[in-house]
C-alpha positions in Angstrom: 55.2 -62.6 200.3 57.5 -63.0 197.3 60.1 -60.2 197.2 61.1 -59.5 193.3 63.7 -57.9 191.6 63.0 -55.5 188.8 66.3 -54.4 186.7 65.7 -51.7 184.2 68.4 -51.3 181.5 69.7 -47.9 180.8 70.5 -47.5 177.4 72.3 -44.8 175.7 71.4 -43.0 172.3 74.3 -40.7 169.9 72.2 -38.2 168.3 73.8 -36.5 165.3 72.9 -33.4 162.5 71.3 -31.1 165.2 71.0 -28.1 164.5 72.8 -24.8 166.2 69.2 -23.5 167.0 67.6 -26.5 168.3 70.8 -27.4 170.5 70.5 -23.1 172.1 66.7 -23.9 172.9 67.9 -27.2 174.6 70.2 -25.0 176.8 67.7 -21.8 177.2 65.2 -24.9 178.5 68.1 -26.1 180.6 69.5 -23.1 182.3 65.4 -22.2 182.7 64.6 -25.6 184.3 67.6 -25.5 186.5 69.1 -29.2 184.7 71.5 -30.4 181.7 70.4 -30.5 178.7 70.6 -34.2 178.7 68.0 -33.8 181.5 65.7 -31.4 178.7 66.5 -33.9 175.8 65.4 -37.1 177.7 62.5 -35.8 178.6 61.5 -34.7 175.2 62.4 -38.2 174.2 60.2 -40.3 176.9 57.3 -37.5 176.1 57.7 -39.2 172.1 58.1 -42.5 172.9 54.4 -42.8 175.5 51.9 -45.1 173.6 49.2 -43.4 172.3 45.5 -44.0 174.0 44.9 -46.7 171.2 47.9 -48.8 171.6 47.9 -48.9 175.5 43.8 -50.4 174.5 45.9 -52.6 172.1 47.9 -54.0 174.9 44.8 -54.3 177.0 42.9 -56.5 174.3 45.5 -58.8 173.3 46.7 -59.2 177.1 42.7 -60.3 177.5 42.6 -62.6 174.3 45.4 -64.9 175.7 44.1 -64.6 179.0 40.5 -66.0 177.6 43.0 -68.5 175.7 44.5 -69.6 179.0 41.9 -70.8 180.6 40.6 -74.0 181.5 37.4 -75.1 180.2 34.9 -76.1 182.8 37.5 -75.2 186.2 36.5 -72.1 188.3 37.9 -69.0 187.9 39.6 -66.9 190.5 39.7 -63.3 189.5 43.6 -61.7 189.9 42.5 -59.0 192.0 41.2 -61.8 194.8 44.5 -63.7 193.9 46.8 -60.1 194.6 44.6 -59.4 197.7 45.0 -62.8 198.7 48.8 -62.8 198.3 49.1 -59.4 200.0 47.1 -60.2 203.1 49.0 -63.2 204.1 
């Protein structure tokens, strides 16, 4: 089995012109959670940035257009799944 490495690259983000309120509900949130308020305003941030329904189908389609682009005309086709169950098994 091939082992892979998967780095993810932590970026970081200045935010600037919040308000006094906004910033008080960040720390009310925090000191309720138990966290920072870093903690609070990531997870506000990842909750905005998910793809909507429709753009994860997107994804899906144009992933399966190149796919359908990819292959060879006339050779068999192995499904992935039987290629992953394949891989894992040995």
């Amino acid at each position: 089995m091939i082992a892979s490495c998967y780095h993810r690259r932590m970026a970081q983000l200045l935010i600037r012109q919040i308000d006094d309120a906004t910033i008080r509900r960040l720390e009310t949130l925090a000191r309720e959670r138990k966290t920072s308020v870093e903690a609070v305003a990531r997870a506000a941030i990842h909750r905005a940035a998910q793809l909507t329904v429709a753009e994860k189908l997107e994804i899906v389609r144009e992933m399966q257009e190149w796919s359908r682009g990819a292959r060879i005309p006339g050779a068999p086709q192995t499904p992935g799944v039987d290629l992953i169950r394949e891989g894992r098994d040995e």
